[in-house]
N, C-alpha and C positions, 0 to 999 in steps of 0.2 A: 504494500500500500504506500503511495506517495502521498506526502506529507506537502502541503503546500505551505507559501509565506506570502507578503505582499512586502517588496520593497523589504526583506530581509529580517522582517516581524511576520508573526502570526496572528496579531490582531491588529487594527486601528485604531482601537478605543485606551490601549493601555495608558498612553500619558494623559489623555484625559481625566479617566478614570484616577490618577494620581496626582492629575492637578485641583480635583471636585477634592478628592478625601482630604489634602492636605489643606486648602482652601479650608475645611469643616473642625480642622484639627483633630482627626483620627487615625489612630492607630490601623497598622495594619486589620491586626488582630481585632480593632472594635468596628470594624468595617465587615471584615468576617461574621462575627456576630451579629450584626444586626443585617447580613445578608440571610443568617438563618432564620432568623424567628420572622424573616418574609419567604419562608419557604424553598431556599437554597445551598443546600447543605456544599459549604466552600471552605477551608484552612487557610489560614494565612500565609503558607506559602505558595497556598496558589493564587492570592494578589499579588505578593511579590513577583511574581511568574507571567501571570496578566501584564503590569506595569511595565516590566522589560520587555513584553512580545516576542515570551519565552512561551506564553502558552494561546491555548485559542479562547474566544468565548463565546460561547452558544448563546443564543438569541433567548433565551429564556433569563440566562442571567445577564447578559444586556439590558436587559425589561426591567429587571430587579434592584441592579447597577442606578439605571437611570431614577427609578424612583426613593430609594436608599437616599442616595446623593441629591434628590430635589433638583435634577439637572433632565435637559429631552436627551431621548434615543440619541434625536438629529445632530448635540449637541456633541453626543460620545463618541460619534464616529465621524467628526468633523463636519459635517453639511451646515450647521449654524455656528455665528460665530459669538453667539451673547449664550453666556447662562441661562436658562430660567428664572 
């Protein structure tokens, strides 16, 4: 099975994703957390892993991602360029 990337990441949304959390002042770990208790069971090094685009992230925690952080989808994978 081939493993794809875009531009040498495997997601788009990672630095976003770590500019919302730190913008929020969260921990990896408390970002983790209150990804579960919305239904996404995720460890904190797999934000670590997201953030580098070391890892992929499925469109469910996308959805998750974006409402967590009070930021749009559109937002996390670059198509807008203001916050929520």
């Amino acid at each position: 099975m081939k493993i794809y990337d875009f531009e040498g990441e495997k997601n788009i949304s990672g630095d976003r994703i770590h500019q919302a959390r730190t913008a929020m002042r969260l921990s990896q770990a408390d970002l983790a957390a209150r990804m579960q208790v919305n239904g996404v069971t995720i460890e904190r090094e797999a934000i670590s892993k997201i953030e580098t685009g070391d890892r992929f992230v499925t469109d469910y925690e996308l959805m998750v991602f974006a409402k967590v952080l009070n930021v749009s989808i559109e937002w996390l994978i670059g198509q807008d360029q203001k916050k929520d």
